[in-house]
N, C-alpha and C positions, 0 to 999 in steps of 0.2 A: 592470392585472391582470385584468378582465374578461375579455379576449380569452382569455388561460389558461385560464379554468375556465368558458369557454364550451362546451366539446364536453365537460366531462368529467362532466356529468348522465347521457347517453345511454352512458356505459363505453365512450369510444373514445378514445385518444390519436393526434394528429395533431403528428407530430417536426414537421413543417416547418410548423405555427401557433404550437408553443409556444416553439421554439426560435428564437433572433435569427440573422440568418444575418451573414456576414461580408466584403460586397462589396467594404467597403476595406482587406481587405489581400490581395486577389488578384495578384499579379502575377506573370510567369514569372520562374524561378529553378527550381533545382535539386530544390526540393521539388515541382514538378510530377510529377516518377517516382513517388512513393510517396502522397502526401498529395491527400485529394481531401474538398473546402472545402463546406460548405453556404452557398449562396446564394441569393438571392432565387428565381431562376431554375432552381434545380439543388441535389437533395438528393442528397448522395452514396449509395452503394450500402453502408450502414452495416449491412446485415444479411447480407452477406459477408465484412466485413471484421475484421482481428485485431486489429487496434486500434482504437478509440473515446475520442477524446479530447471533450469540453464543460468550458464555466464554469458556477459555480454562484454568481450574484452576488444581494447584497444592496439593494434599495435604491437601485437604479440600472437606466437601460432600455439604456445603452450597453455593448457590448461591450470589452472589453479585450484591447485592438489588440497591445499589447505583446510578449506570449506569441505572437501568428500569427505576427508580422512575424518575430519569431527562427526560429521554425520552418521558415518558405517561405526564410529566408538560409543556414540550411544548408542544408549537403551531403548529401545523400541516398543509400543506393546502392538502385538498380534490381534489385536480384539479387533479390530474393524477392518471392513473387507475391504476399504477405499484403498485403492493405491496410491501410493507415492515413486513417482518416477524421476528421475536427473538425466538431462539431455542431451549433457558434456555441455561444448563452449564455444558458441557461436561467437567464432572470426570475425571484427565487422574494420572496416576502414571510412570513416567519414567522407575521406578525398577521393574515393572510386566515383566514377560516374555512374548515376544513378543507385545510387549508394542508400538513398532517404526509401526509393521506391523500392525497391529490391527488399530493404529490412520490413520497411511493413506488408511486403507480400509473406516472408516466412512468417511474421508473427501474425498474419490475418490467418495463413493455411492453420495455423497452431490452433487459434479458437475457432475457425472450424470444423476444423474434423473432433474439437473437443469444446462445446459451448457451454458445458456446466462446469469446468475444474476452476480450479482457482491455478494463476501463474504465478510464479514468486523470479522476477530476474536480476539478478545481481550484475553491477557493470562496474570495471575500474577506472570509469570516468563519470563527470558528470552527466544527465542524459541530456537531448535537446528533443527539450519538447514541443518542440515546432516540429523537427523533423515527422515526431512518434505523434503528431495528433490524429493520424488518420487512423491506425490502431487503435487508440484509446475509444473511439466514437463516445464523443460525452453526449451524458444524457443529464437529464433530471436529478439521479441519483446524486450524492453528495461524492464529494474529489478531498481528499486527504490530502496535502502537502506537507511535506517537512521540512522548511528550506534551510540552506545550510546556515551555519553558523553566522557569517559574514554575508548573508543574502544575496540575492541575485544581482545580474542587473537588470538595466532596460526592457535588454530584449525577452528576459524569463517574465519579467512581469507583461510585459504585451500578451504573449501566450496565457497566462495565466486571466488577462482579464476577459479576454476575447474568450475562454471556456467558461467563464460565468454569464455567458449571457443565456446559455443553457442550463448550467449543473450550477449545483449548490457546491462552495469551495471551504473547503476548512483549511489554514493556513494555522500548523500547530510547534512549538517549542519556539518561537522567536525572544529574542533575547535583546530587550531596545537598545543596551547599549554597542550592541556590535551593528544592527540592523540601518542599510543605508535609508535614507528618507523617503527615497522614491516608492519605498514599501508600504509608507504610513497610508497612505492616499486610500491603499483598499481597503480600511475599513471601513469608508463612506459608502461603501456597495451593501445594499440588504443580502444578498445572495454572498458574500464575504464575511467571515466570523473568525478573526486571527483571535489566537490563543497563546502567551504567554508561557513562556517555561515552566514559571511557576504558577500561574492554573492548572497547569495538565497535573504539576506534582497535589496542589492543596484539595483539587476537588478530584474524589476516587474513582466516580463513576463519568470524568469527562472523558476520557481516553474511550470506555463503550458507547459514550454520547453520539460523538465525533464519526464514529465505525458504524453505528445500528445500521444505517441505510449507505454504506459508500461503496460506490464499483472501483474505485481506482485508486490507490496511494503510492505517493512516491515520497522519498526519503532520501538523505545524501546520510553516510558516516560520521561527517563532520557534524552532526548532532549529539554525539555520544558525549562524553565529558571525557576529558583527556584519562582520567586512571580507569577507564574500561576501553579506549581505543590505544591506548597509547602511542599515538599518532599527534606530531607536534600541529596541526590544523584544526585541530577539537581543542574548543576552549578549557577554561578547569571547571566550569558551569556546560552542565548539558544532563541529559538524559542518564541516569545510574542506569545498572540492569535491569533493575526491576520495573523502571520506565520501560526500556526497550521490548524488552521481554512480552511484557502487557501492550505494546502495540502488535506484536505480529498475534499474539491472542486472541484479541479482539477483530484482527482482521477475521482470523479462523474462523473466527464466532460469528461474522456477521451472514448474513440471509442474502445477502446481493452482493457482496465485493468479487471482481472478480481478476484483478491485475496487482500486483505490487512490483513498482518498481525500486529498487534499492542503489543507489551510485556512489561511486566517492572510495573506493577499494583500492589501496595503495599498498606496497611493499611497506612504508613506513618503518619507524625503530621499531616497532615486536607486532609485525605482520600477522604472528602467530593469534593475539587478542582480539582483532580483527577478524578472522577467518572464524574465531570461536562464537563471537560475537552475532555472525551473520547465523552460523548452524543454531546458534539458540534460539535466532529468531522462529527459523523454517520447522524447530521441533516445534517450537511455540504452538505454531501456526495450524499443526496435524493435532493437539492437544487442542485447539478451539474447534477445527471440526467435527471432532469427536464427539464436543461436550454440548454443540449448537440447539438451542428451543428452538420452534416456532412460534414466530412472532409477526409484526405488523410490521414491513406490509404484504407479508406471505397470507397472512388472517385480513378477514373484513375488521372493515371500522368498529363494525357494530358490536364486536365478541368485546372489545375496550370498555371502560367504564369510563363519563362522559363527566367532569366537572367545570363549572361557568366562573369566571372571573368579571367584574367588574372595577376598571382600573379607571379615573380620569373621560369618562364614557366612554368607552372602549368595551365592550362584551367580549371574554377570551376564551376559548374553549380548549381544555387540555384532557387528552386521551389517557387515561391509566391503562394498563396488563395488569392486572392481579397476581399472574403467574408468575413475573419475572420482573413488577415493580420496575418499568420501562416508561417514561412519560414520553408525549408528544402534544405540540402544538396547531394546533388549527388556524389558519390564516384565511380567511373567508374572500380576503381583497386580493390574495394572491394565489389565485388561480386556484381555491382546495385547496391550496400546499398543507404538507402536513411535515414538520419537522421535528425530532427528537430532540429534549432539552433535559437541562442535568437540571437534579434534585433541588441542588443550590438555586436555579434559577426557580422552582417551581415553589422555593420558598419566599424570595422575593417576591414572587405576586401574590402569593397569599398576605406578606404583608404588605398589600400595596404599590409595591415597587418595580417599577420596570426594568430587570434586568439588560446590560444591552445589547446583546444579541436580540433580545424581542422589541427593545423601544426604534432600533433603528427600522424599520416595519411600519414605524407612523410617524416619523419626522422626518 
């Protein structure tokens, strides 16, 4: 670990000293079109490029070959000029001193010398998001969470309440009967909208609900369902692929995301599932920016189409896109806010009914 925080006295970060590079698993395949590898010899062109992919590993100087080798074996298409870059495997030791600072100096140089890509980091631990809040800078924009299986504790939940006093929080796949109690509390926060396993699974369009407007998601493994991780810490209830899949999608797809973090990477009984797992996400993820519209809040209000609800005397104003059949909620008492809401809730108020993500807002 010396080498690391050898240049970082003088306030300079050098990608290609702190990062490992990745000479064994170069080899031609179809991900030559898109994907361009840090090597010993060769730093990709990462401050142009739309994607940024790295590891964030624990306690180990090796790379995890795994996650490349799927990636260089798919298929790639050449159609878009955005690049996609991998930036080996950023060594990190929690117990170094200055350890917290240090990491959010490399990941602050990362965005910016590149403030429009999206980052995707993989780490084979959980992250601590205390340490990472000074990277993350929450905003307004909406915050993804995935907690694991067996939820946090204490101290994840301090962190997570203390970023909603700015950002909008979605807290997605929780599972009540694993979930300890101290979780329940946040759904009394209007700015707090926890979602259900199976929400995400019964309503299509909550998973793009969730993502329309979010800068930051993070995720542990141990969300998957045990026959897609094969990892004994993943319940037999969690996320199929076609869940997973459809999150890193939608991240792609969204207008303002601009972090994922992903944790929870273990050797486990078939490692290999796992490594597959994460590269489906990251193609996913190059398949949503590919396919992204322009939407709201890249567009004025005004291009929307404006419909009025009367609920219990409540007047509710909800945005349509004609284009892309995207709802949003208007909140007059809360600052302008304007929130994205799924079809299902948009049919509740037309009958009447205050779904509750909108009724906690007025009681």
């Amino acid at each position: 670990m010396k080498r690391l925080f050898a240049n970082y006295s003088n306030n300079q970060t050098v990608i290609d000293e702190v990062f490992l590079p990745l000479d064994h698993v170069i080899y031609p395949s179809y991900g030559k079109h898109v994907w361009h590898w840090h090597t010993s010899d060769n730093l990709p062109d990462w401050r142009h490029a739309g994607l940024i992919v790295f590891g964030l590993h624990y306690g180990t100087d090796e790379p995890d070959f795994g996650v490349c080798r799927n990636l260089q074996s798919m298929e790639w298409s050449p159609a878009s000029n955005t690049r996609a870059v991998h930036l080996g495997l950023l060594p990190v030791n929690p117990h170094m001193p200055r350890y917290t600072e240090w990491l959010n100096h490399v990941l602050q140089y990362i965005r910016a010398g590149n403030p429009d890509a999206k980052i995707m980091v993989y780490a084979n631990r959980e992250i601590d998001l205390e340490g990472l809040k000074q990277w993350y800078h929450w905003s307004r924009n909406t915050v993804y969470f995935t907690p694991a299986v067996r939820a946090s504790g204490k101290a994840m939940l301090a962190s997570l309440i203390d970023a909603t006093e700015e950002a909008h929080l979605h807290v997605g796949g929780i599972q009540q009967f694993y979930t300890v109690k101290d979780f329940s509390h946040l759904a009394s926060f209007p700015q707090v909208d926890i979602w259900r396993l199976s929400d995400l699974k019964e309503q299509n369009d909550l998973m793009e609900v969730i993502w329309r407007d979010a800068s930051l998601g993070i995720a542990g493994l141990d969300v998957l369902a045990f026959h897609v991780a094969g990892n004994r810490r993943c319940g037999v209830a969690g996320f199929d692929i076609y869940d997973w899949v459809n999150m890193f999608y939608q991240f792609g797809l969204s207008l303002t995301a601009k972090d994922f973090v992903l944790s929870g990477l273990e050797g486990g009984d078939f490692p290999d599932k796992e490594a597959e797992a994460i590269s489906m996400g990251i193609w996913h993820i190059w398949e949503g920016m590919k396919n992204k519209t322009e939407d709201f809040p890249l567009i004025e209000r005004e291009a929307l189409q404006k419909v009025e609800f009367n609920i219990d005397g409540h007047t509710l104003s909800l945005y349509l896109n004609p284009q892309t059949g995207r709802w949003w909620i208007y909140f007059e008492e809360e600052e302008d806010k304007m929130l994205p809401v799924s079809r299902k809730s948009v049919d509740s108020l037309r009958n009447g009914q205050f779904p509750f993500p909108v009724l906690k807002y007025f009681v």
